[in-house]
Biopython code that builds the backbone (N, CA, C, O; Angstrom):
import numpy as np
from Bio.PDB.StructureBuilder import StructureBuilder

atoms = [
    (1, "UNK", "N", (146.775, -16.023, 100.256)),
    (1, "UNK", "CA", (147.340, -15.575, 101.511)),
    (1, "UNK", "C", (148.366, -16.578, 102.039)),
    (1, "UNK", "O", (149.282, -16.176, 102.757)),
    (2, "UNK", "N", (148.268, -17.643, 101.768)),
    (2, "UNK", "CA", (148.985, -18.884, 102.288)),
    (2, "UNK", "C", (150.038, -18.824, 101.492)),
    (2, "UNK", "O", (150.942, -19.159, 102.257)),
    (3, "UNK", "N", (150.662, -18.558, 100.162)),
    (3, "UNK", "CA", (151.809, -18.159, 99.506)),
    (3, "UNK", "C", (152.400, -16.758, 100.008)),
    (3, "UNK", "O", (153.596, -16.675, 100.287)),
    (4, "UNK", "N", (151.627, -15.771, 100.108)),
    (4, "UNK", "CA", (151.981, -14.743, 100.728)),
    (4, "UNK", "C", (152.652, -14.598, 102.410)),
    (4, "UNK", "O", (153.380, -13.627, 102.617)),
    (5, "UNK", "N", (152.434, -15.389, 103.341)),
    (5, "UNK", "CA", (152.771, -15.924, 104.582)),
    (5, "UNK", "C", (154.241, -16.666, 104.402)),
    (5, "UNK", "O", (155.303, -16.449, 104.986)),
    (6, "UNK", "N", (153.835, -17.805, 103.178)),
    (6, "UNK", "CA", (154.897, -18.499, 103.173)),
    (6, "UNK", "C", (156.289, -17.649, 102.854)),
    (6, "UNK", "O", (157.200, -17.741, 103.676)),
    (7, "UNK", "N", (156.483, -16.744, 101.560)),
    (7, "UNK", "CA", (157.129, -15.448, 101.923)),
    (7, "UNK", "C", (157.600, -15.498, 102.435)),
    (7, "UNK", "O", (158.507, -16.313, 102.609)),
    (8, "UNK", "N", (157.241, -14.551, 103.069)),
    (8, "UNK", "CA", (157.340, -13.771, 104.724)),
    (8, "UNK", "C", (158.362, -14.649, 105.424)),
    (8, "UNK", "O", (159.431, -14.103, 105.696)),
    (9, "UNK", "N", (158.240, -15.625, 105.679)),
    (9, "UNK", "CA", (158.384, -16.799, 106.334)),
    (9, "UNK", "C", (159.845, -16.863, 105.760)),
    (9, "UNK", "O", (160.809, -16.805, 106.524)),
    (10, "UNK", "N", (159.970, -16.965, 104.605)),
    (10, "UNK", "CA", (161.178, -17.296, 104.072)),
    (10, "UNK", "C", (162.272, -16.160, 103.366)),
    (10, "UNK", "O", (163.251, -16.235, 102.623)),
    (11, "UNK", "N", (161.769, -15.442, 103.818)),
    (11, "UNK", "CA", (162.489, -13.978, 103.300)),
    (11, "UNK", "C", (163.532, -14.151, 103.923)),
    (11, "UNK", "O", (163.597, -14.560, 105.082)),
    (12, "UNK", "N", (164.831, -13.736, 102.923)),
    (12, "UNK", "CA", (166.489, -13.735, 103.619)),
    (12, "UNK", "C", (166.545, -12.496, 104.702)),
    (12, "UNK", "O", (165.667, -11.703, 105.042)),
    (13, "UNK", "N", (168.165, -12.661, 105.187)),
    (13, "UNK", "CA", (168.130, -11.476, 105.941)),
    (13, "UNK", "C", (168.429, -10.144, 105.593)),
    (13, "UNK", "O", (168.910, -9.984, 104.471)),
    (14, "UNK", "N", (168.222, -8.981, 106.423)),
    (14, "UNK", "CA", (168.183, -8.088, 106.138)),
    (14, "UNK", "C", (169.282, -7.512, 104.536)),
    (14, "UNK", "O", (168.965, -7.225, 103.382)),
    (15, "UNK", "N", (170.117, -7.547, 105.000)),
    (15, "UNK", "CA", (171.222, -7.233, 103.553)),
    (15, "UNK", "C", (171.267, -7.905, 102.119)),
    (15, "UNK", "O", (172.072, -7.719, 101.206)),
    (16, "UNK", "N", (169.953, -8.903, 102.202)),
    (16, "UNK", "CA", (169.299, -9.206, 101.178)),
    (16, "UNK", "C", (167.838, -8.966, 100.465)),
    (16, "UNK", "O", (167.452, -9.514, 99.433)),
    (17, "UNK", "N", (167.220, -8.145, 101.154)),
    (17, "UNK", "CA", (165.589, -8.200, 101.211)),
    (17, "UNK", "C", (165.646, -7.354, 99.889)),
    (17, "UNK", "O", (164.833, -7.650, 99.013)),
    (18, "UNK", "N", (166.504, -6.358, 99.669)),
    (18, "UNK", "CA", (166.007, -5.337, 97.946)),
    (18, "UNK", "C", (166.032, -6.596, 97.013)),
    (18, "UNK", "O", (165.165, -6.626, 96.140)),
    (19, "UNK", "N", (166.862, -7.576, 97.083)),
    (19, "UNK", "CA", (167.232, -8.336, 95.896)),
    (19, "UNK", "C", (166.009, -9.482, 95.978)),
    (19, "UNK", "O", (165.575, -10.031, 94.965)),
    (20, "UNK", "N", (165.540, -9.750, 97.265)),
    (20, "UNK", "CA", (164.427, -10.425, 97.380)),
    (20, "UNK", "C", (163.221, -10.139, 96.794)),
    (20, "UNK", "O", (162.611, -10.812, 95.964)),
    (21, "UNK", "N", (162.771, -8.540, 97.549)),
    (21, "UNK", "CA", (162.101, -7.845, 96.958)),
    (21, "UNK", "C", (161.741, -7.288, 95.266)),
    (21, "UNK", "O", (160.697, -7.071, 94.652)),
    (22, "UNK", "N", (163.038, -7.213, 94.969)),
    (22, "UNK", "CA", (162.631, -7.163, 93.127)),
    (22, "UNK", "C", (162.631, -8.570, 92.633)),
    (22, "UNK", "O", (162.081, -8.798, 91.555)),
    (23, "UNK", "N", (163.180, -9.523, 93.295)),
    (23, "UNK", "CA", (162.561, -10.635, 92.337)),
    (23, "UNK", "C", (160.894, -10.722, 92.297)),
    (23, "UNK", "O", (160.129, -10.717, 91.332)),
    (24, "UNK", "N", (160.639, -10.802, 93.714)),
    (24, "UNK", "CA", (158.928, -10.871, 93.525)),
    (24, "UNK", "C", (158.522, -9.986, 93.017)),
    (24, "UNK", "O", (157.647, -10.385, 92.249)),
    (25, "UNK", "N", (158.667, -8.478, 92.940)),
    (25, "UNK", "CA", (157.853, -7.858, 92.026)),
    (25, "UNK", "C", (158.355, -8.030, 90.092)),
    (25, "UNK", "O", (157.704, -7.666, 89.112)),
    (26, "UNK", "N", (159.317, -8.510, 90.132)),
    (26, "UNK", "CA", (159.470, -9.252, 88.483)),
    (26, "UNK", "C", (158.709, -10.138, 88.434)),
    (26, "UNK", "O", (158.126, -9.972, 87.363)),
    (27, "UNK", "N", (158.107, -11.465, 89.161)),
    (27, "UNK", "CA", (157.691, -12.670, 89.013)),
    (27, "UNK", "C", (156.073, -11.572, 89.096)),
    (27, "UNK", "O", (155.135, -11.948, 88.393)),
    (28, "UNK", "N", (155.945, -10.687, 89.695)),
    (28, "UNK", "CA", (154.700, -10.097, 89.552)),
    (28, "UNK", "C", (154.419, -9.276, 88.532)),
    (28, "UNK", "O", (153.236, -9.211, 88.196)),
    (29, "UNK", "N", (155.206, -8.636, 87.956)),
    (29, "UNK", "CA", (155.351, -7.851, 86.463)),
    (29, "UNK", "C", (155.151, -9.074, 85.354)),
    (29, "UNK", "O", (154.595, -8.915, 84.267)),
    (30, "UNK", "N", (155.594, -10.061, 85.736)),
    (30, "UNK", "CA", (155.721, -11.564, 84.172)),
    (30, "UNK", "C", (154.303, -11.663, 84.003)),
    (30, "UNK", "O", (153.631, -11.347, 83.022)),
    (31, "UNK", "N", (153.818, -12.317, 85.488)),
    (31, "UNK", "CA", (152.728, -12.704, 85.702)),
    (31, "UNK", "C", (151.222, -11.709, 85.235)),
    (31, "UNK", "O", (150.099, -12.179, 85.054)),
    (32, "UNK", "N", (151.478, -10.785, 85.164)),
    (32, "UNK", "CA", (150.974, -9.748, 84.935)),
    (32, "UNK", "C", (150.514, -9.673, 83.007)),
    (32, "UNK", "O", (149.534, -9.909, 82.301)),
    (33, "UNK", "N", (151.945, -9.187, 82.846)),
    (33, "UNK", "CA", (151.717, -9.701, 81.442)),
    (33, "UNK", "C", (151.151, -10.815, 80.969)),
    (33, "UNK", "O", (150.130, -10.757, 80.283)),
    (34, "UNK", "N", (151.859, -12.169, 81.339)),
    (34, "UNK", "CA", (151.271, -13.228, 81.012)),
    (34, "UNK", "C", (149.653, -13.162, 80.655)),
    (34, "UNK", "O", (149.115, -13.293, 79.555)),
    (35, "UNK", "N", (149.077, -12.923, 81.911)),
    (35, "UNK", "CA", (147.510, -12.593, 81.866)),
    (35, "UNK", "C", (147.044, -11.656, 81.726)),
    (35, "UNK", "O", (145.984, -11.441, 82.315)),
    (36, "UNK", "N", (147.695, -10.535, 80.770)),
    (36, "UNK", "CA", (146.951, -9.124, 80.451)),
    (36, "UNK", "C", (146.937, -9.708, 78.823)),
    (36, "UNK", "O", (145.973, -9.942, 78.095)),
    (37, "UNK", "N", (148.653, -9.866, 78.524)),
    (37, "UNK", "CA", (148.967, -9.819, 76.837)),
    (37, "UNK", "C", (148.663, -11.077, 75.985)),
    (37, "UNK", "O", (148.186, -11.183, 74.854)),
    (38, "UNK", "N", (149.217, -12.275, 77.156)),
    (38, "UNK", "CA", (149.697, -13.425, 76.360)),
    (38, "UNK", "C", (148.134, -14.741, 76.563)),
    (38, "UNK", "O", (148.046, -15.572, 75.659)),
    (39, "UNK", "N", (147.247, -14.794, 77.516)),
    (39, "UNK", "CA", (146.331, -14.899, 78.244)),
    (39, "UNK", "C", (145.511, -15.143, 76.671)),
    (39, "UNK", "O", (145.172, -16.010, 75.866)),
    (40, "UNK", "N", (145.496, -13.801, 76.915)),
    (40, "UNK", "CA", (143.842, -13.876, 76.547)),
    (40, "UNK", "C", (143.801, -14.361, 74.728)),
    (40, "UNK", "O", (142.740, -14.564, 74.138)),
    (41, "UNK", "N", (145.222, -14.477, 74.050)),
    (41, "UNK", "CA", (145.502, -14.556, 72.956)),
    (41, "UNK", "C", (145.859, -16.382, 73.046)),
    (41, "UNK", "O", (146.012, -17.134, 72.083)),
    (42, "UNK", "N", (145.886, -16.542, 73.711)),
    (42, "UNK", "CA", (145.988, -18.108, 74.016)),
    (42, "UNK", "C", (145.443, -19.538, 74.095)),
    (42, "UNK", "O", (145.871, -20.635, 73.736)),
    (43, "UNK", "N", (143.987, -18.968, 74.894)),
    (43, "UNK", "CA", (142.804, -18.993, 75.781)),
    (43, "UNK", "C", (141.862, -18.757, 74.844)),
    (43, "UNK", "O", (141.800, -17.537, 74.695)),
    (44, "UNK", "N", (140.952, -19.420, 74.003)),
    (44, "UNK", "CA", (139.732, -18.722, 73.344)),
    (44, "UNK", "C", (138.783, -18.720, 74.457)),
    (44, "UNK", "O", (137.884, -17.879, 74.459)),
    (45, "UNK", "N", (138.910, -19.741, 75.590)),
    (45, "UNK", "CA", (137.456, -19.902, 76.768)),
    (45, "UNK", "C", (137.985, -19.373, 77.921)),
    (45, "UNK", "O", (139.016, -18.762, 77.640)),
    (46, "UNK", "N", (137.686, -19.332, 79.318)),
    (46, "UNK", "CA", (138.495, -19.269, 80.213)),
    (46, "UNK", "C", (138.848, -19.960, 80.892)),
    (46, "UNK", "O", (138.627, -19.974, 82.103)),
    (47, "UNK", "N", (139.400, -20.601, 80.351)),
    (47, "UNK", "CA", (140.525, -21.951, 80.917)),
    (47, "UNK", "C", (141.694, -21.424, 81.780)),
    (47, "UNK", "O", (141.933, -22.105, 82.778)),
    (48, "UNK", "N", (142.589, -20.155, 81.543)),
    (48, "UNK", "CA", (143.318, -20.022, 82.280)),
    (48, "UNK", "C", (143.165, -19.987, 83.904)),
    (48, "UNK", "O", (144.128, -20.023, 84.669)),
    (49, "UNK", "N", (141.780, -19.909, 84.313)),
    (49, "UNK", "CA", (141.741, -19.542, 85.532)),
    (49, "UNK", "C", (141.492, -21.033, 86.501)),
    (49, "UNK", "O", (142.014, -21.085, 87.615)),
    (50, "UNK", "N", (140.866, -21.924, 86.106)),
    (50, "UNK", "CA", (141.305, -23.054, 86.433)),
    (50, "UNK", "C", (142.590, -23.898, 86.476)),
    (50, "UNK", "O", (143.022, -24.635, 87.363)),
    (51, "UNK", "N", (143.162, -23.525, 85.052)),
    (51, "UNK", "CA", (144.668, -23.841, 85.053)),
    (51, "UNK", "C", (145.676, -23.253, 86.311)),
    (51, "UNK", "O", (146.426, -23.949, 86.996)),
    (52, "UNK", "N", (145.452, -21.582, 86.429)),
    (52, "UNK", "CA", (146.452, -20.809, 87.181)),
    (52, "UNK", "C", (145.993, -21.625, 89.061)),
    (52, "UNK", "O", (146.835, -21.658, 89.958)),
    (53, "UNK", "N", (144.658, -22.128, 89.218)),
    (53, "UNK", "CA", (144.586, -22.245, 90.594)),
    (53, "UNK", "C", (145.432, -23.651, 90.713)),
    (53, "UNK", "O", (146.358, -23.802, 91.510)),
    (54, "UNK", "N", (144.946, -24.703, 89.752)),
    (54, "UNK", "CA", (145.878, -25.945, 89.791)),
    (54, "UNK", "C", (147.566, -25.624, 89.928)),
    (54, "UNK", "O", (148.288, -26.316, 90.645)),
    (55, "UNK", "N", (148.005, -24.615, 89.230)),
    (55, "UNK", "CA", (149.423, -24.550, 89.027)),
    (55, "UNK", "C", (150.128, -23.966, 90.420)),
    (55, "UNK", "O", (151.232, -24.308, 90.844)),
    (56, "UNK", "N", (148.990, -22.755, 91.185)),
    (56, "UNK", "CA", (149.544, -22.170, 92.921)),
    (56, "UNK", "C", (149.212, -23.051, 93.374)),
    (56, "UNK", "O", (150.045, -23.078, 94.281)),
    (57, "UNK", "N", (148.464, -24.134, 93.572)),
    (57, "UNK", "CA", (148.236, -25.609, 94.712)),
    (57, "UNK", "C", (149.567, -26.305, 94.258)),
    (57, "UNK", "O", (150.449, -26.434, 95.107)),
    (58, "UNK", "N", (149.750, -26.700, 93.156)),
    (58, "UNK", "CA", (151.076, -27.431, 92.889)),
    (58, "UNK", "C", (152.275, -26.565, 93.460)),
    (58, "UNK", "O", (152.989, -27.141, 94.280)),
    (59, "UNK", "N", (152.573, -25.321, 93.149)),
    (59, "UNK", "CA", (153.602, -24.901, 93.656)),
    (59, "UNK", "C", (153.517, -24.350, 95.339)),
    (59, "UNK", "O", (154.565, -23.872, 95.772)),
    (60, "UNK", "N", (152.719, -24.383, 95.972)),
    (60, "UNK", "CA", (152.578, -24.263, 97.360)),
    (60, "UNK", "C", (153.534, -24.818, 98.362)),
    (60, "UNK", "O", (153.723, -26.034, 98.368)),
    (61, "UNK", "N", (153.968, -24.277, 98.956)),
    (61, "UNK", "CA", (155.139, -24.640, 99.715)),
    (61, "UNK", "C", (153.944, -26.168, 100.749)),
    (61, "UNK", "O", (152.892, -26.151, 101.389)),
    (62, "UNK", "N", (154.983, -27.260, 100.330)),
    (62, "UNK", "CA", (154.511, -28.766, 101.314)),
    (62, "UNK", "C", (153.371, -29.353, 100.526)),
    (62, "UNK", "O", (152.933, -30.416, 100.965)),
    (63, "UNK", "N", (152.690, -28.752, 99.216)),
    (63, "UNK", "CA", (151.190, -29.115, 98.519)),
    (63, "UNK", "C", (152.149, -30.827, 98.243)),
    (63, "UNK", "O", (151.833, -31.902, 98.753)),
    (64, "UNK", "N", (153.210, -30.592, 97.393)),
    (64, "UNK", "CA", (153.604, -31.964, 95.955)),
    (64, "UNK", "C", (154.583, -32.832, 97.154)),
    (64, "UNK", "O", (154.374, -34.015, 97.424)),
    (65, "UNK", "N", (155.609, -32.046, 97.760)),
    (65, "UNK", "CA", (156.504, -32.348, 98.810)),
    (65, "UNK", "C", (156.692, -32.020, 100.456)),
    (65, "UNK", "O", (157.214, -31.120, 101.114)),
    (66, "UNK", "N", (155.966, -33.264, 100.738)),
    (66, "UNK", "CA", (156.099, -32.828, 102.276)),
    (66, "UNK", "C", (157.448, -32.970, 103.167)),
    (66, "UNK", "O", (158.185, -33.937, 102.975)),
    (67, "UNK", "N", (157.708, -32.155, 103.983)),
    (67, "UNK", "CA", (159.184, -32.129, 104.915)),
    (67, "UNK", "C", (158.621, -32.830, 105.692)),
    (67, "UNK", "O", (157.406, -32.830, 105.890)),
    (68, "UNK", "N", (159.793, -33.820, 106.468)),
    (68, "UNK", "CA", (159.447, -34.320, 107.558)),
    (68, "UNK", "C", (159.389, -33.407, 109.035)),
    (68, "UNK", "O", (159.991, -32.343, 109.184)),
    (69, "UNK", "N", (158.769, -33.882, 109.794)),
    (69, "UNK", "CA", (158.045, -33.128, 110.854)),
    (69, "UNK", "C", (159.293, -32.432, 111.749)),
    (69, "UNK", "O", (159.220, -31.387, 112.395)),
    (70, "UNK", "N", (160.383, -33.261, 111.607)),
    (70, "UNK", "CA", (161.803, -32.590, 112.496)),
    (70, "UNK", "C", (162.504, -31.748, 112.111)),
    (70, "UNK", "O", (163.494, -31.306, 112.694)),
    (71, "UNK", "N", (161.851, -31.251, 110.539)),
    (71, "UNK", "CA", (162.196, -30.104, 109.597)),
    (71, "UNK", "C", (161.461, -28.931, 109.401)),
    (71, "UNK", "O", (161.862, -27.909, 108.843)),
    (72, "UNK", "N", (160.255, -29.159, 109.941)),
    (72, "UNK", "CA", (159.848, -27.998, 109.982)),
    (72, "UNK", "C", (159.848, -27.588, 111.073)),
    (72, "UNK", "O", (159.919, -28.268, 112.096)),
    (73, "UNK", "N", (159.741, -25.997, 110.965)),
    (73, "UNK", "CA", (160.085, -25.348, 112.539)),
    (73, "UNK", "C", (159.266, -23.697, 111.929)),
    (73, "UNK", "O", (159.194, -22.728, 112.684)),
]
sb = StructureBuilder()
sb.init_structure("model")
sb.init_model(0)
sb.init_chain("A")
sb.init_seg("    ")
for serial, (resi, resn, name, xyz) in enumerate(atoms, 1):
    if name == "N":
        sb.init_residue(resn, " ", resi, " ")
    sb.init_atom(name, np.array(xyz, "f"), 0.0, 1.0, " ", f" {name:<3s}", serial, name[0])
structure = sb.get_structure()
C-alpha cells in the first residue's frame, strides 16, 4: 500500500496519466510473468518470496535514500 500511495503521489499531470498509466500496467504484466513463467523455473525452493520483499523495501520511495526534510512536501 505504501508503494501504491507513493504513486498516486507522484503521478504526472493530467495530459500525461495514459502514458503513466500503461507504464505501470507493463511493469505489472513483466512482473507477472516473471513470477508465473520465469519464477518458478528458477527457484527450486521458495526463495523468490523473500527475495521479492527485500527488493520492494530497497526500492521504496526514502527506504536506501533519504530527502532532506526541506524537500519533502
Amino acid at each position: 500500500m505504501a508503494c501504491h500511495g507513493e504513486a498516486y503521489r507522484r503521478r504526472p499531470e493530467a495530459g500525461r496519466l495514459t502514458e503513466f498509466y500503461l507504464g505501470t500496467s507493463l511493469g505489472g504484466v513483466l512482473g507477472g510473468v516473471f513470477a508465473g513463467l520465469a519464477a518458478p523455473h528458477l527457484f527450486s525452493n521458495v526463495y523468490e518470496y523473500p527475495i521479492l520483499i527485500v527488493a520492494a523495501l530497497a526500492i521504496m520511495p526514502g527506504i536506501l535514500f533519504r530527502r532532506p526534510a526541506a524537500l519533502c512536501a
